[in-house]
Structures are given as C-alpha cells and as structure tokens.
C-alpha positions in Angstrom: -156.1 -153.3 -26.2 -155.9 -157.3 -25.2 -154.0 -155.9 -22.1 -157.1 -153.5 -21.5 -159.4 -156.7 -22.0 -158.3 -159.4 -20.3 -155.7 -157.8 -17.8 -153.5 -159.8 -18.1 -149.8 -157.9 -19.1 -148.1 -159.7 -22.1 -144.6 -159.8 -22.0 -143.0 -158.3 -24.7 -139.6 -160.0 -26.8 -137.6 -156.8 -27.4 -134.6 -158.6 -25.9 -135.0 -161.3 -28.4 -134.9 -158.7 -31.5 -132.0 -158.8 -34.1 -129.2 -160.0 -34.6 -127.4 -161.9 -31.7 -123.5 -160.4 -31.3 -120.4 -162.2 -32.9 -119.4 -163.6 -29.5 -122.5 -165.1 -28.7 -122.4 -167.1 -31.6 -119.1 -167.6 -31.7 -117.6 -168.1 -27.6 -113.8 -168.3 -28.2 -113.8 -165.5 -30.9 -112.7 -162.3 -29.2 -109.9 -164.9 -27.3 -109.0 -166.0 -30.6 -108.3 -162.2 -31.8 -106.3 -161.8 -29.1 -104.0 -164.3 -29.7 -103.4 -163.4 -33.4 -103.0 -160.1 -32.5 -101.8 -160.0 -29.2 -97.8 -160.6 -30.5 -97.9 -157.8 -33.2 -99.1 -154.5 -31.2 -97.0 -151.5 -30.2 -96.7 -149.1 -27.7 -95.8 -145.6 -28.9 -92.5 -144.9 -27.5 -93.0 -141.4 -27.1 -96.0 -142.4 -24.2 -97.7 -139.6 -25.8 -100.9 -142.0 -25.9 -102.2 -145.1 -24.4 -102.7 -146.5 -27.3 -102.0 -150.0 -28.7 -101.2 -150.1 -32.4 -102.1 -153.0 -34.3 -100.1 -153.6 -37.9 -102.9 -156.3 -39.1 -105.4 -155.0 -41.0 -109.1 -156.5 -40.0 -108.9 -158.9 -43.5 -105.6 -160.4 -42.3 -107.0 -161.3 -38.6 -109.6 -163.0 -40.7 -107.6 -164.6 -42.6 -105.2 -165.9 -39.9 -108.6 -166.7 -38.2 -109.3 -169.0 -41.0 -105.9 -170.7 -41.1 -104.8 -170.9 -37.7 -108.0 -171.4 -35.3 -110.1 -173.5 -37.9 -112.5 -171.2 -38.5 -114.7 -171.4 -41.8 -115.7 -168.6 -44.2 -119.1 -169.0 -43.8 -119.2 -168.9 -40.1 -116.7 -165.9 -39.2 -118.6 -162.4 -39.6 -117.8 -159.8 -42.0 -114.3 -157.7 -42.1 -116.4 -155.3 -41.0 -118.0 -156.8 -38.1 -114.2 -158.2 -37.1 -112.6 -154.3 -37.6 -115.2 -153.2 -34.6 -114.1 -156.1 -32.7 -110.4 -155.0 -33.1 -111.6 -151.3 -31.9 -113.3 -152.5 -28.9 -110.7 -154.7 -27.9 -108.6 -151.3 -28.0 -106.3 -152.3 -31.1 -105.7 -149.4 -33.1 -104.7 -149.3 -36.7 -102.8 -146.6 -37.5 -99.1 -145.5 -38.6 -97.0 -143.7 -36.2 -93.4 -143.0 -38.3 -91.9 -141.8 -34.6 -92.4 -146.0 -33.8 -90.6 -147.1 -36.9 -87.5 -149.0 -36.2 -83.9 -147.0 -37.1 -82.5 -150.2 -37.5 -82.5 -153.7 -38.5 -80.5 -156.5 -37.8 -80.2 -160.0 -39.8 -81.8 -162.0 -36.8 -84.7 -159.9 -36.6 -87.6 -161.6 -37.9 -86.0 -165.1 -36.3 -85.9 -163.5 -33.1 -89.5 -162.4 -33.6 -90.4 -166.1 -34.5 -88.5 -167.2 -31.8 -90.2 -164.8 -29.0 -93.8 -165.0 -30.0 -93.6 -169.1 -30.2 -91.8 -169.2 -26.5 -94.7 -167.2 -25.1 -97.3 -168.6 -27.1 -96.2 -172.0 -25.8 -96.0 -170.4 -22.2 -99.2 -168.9 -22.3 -101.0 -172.1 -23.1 -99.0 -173.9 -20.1 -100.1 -173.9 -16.5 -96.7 -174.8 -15.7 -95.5 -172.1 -16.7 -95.2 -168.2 -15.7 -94.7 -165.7 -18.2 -93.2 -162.1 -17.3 -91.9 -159.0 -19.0 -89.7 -156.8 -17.1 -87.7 -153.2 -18.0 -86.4 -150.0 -16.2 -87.9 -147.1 -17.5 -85.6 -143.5 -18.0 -84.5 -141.6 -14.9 -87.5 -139.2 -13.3 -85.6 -135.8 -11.8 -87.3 -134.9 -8.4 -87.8 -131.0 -8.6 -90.6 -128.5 -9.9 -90.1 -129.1 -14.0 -92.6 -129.4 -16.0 -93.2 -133.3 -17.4 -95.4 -131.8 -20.3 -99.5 -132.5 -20.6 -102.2 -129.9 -18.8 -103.5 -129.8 -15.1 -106.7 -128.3 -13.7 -104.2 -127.0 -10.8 -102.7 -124.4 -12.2 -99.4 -125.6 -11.5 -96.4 -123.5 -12.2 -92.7 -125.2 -13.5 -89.6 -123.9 -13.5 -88.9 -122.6 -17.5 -85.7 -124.9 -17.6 -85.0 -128.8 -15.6 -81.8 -127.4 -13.4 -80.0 -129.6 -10.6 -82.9 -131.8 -10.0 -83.0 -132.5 -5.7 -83.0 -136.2 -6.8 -83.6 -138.5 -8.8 -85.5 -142.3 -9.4 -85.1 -145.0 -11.6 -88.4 -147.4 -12.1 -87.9 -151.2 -12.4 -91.0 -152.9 -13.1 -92.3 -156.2 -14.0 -95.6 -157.0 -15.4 -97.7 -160.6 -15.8 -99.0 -160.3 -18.7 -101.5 -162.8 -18.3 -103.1 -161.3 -15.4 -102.2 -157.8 -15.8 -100.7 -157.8 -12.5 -97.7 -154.5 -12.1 -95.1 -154.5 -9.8 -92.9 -151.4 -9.3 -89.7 -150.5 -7.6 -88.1 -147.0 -7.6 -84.3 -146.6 -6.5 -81.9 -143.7 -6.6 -78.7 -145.5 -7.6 -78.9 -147.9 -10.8 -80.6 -150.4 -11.8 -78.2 -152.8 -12.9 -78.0 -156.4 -13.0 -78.1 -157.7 -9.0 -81.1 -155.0 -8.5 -82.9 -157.0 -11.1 -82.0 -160.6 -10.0 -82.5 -159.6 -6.3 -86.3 -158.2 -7.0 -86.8 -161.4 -9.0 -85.4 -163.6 -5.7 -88.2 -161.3 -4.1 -91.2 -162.1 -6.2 -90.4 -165.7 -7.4 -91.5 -167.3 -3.9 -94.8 -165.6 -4.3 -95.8 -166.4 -7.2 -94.6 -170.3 -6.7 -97.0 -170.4 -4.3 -99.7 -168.9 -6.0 -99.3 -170.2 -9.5 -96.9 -173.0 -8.9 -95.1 -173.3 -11.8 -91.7 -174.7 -13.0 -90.2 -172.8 -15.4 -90.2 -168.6 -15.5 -90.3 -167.3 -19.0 -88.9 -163.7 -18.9 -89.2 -161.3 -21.7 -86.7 -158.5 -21.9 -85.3 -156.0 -24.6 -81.6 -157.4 -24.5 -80.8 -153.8 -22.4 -77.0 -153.2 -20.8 -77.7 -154.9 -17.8 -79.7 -157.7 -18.7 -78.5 -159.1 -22.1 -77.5 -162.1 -23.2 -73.4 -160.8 -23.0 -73.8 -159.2 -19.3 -71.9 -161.8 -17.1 -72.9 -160.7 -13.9 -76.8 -161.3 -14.7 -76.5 -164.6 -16.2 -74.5 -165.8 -12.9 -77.3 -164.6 -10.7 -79.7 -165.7 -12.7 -77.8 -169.3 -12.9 -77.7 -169.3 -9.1 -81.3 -167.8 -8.7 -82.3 -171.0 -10.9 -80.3 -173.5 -8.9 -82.1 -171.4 -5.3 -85.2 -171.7 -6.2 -85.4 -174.7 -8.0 -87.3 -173.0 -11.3 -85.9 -173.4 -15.3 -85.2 -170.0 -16.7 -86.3 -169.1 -20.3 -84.9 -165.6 -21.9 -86.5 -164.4 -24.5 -85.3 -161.6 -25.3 -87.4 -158.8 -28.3 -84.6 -157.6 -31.3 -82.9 -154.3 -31.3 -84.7 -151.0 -31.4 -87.7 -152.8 -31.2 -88.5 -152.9 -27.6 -92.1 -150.9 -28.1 -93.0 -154.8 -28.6 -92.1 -155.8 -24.9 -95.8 -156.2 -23.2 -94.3 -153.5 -20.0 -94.1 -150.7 -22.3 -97.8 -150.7 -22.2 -97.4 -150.5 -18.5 -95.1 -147.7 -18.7 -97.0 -145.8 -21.6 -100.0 -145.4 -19.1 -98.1 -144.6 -15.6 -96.4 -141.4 -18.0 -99.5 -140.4 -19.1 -101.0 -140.8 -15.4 -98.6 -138.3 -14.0 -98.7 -136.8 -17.1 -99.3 -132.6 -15.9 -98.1 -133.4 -12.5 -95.3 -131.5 -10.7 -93.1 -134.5 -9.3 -91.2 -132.0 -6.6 -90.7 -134.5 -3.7 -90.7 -139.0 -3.8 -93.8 -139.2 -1.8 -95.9 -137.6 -4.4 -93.6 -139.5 -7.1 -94.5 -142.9 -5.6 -97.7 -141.4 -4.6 -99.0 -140.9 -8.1 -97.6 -144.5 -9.1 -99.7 -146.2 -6.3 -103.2 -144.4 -7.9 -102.4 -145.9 -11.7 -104.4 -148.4 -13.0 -103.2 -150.8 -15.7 -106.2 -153.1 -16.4 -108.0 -151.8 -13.7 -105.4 -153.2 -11.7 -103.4 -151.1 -9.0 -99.7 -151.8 -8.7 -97.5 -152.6 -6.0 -94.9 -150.2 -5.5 -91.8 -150.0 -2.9 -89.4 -148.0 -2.6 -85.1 -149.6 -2.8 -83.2 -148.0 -0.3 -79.7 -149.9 -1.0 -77.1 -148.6 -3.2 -76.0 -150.7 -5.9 -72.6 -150.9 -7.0 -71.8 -151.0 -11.1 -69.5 -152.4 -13.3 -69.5 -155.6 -11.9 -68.2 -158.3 -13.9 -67.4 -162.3 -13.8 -63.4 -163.1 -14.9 -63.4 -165.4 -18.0 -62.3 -168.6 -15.8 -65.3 -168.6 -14.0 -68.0 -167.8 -16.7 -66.5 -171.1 -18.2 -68.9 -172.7 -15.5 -71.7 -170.4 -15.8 -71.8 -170.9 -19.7 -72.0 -174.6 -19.4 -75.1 -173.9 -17.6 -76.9 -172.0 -20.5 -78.6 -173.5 -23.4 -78.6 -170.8 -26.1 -80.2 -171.8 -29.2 -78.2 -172.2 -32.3 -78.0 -169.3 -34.4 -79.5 -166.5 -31.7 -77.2 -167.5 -28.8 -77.9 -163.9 -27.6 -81.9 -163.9 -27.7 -82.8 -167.2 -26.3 -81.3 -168.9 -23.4 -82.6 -171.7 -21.2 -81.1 -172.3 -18.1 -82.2 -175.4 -16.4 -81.6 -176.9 -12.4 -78.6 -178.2 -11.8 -80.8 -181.3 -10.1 -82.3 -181.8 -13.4 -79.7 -181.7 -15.6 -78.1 -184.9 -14.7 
C-alpha cells in the first residue's frame, strides 16, 4: 500500500535475512578443513566410485580445529554445521572393508608422520613444488568389456582373449593445482621412463613456478623405491642437470589408496567406465575428455621401447649413495638428494 501511495518502490532486505554462512564469518575455515583432512582421505582401490573417504569424524575436525588452527569453542559452529561442510567439500565418511590394509609394517605410522609433515611443509612453501606420481595397471586394447553400463549398446567379447595390444599409464599430478599429466606406452614403465618424463616436465614447471626443491610422493613401487638403483642414479643426475633438490617421500606398504594420484586414476576408470577400448585412439581419446577438478589433462603417447632389468654394480652406487640423505630410521621412505653445487 505505501508503494500504491507514494510510488515510490521500497527495496526489500530478503538478502539480508538469516543467518550468514560459516565461511562468511569465518574466511579461512573451509581452507583450514582441508588441511586437517586433506592427509587422511582415501581413494577406493577398487575405482568403483569417485569418492574420497574421510576416517575423521566431524567432532575430531573440530577438535583438531581447536588445537591446531587456534580456533575457539565459541566461535567454530556446531559438529553439525562442520559435518555439512565435510560433505560439500566431497569428504565422505564411511567404511569400505575392500580399502583396509592386509598388512602392516613397524614404520608405518612414522612413515605417515613423516609424509604428511614433508608436504605440509611443501605446501606452505612457494619454493617448493609438490607432485605425486604412479603407473596405473596394464589396459588390453581389444573389444572386452571394462565393467559399468553404456547408452550404446555396446557388445564385448564374453571372455578378454589375446588383447591386439596393450598400454601402461604413467601419470603425475600437482596436487596443489589439480593439474594431470598422462603418458601411455606399450613397453614398461620402469625406472628411466619415469626419470626421463620428469626431465620433460621439470623445465616447465621451473619456469612457471620457479621453485628449488621437487617434493615427489610415490608408493615405494618396483621401479621407483628407495632400493631400485637405477632410479636413484637418474634421479641423482636429474638433480645435478637441472639444478633442483629432490625430496622422496614415499606412502607405507599396502597403503597407496593415500597417494593424492589415485584420485586421479579413480575418476579416469570410472570415465571410460562402459566404454569398449578396441583401438589407442579411442583409448587416449577418452583420457583427453576426463576432467579431474574441472581440469583436462595432457596426454601423449611414448613411442620408445624401454629396456628392463637395468641395474647399477655395487662399486658405483658407492657414489650415488653418498649423494642421498635418507633419514635415520626410514632410510627407504625418505630421501633427500641435494646439488652437488650445494653441497660443498
């Protein structure tokens, strides 16, 4: 009726109703989630989901809230308010029993410590460049079925005979940025593929990040553990090339769901997930379309032929393993390897 009067329109204040959100209040509190949480999720190994399962319930985050970031009881919001957060931010709180470790190890929970303070320190460094890196299970190039539905109507063979080929996928992943990186080869991945696609990438990102030291986190596989010779030569002379300190930090046994590029991996097998991969182009096709973070990654394709087995005699790892700093009681799981210019 005054608008009827005087015609004039009177702005309402609907925006200004309730209650403001959690992160309005409180600018750094989904970051701060993040970061308590961030080292503790999972991947399901199976990459029968996307998911990201989170062991904390929403009552520990608050509490670690409290005692790590410096937040106070009376301004953090309800367990409640915090488990919704958790769901938006995609954490999941469940048990999966298939994702349970079949073994421990003594070092385990050290080499836990160990990992999640390198990167936490890494992470909070602009110096510094954190990546994760892994080679995923052998894909067979043929009509078999890789499980999942299609729209398509696609037809598979009943059983995976002589497949016409097959790729291996390498990837790394930033997990700051969310940036993927994906190589596909049909002889092995083994340690010189690794270093080689690491002697590719390293000048790039020097120039984009410029960084000094490269923290790489890895799941202590075959052909890049802290025993295999041949990779921690390259990687000694990849250091020395390029002028950058090395960090391996390596996640315990049977727990490599924990690596950061088993997400990456969990949703490229659910992308092709129902597809008939029956010739490379539609193989690195599909890989090209994924999105991880609404990112698209690169993806080339290895031509070469690597050779395995290869090792470095005893006399000569002498020299290399003068060159590594392994810390004292997980020489295996951490290893620092530092510029021969620096080290005096």
């Amino acid at each position: 009726m005054a608008e009827l009067l005087s015609g004039q329109v009177i702005k309402d204040r609907f925006d200004q109703r309730g209650r403001r959100r959690a992160e309005e209040l409180l600018p750094y509190l989904l970051e701060d989630i993040r970061s308590i949480v961030e080292p503790s999720v999972q991947t399901d190994p199976t990459f029968r989901s996307t998911r990201i399962y989170c062991p904390l319930s929403a009552k520990e985050v608050r509490n670690r809230l409290m005692s790590r970031c410096g937040y106070t009881d009376a301004e953090l919001p309800s367990v409640r308010t915090l488990r919704n957060k958790l769901n938006d931010l995609g954490y999941e709180l469940r048990k999966v029993r298939k994702c349970r470790p079949q073994k421990r190890i003594p070092e385990t929970d050290a080499i836990f410590e160990e990992v999640h303070g390198i990167n936490q320190a890494s992470d909070q460094d602009e110096k510094v460049l954190r990546i994760s890196l892994d080679t995923k299970a052998t894909v067979k190039i043929g009509p078999f079925s890789r499980g999942g539905y299609s729209r398509q109507g696609e037809k598979a063979c009943d059983h995976d005979f002589q497949p016409e080929t097959t790729l291996t996928p390498f990837g790394i992943l930033l997990p700051q940025t969310g940036e993927t990186h994906l190589w596909f080869c049909q002889s092995k991945v083994t340690a010189d593929f690794m270093v080689d696609r690491l002697e590719e990438k390293i000048p790039q990102w020097k120039q984009r990040f410029d960084f000094h030291t490269l923290v790489i986190n890895a799941d202590n596989g075959p052909e890049n553990s802290g025993h295999r010779t041949q990779w921690l030569k390259r990687l000694v002379e990849l250091c020395d090339a390029q002028q950058v300190t090395i960090q391996l930090a390596y996640y315990p046994p049977y727990h490599s769901k924990y690596n950061p590029v088993e997400r990456m991996w969990g949703v490229l097998e659910n992308h092709w997930r129902g597809e008939i991969l029956d010739s490379v182009a539609k193989t690195l096709g599909l890989a090209r379309s994924m999105t991880y973070r609404g990112i698209k990654p690169t993806v080339r394709k290895i031509t070469r032929t690597y050779r395995k087995g290869i090792s470095v005699a005893k006399k000569f790892m002498r020299h290399i393993e003068a060159r590594l700093e392994r810390t004292e009681g997980l020489e295996y799981w951490s290893i620092k390897i530092v510029p021969q210019s620096q080290t005096g």
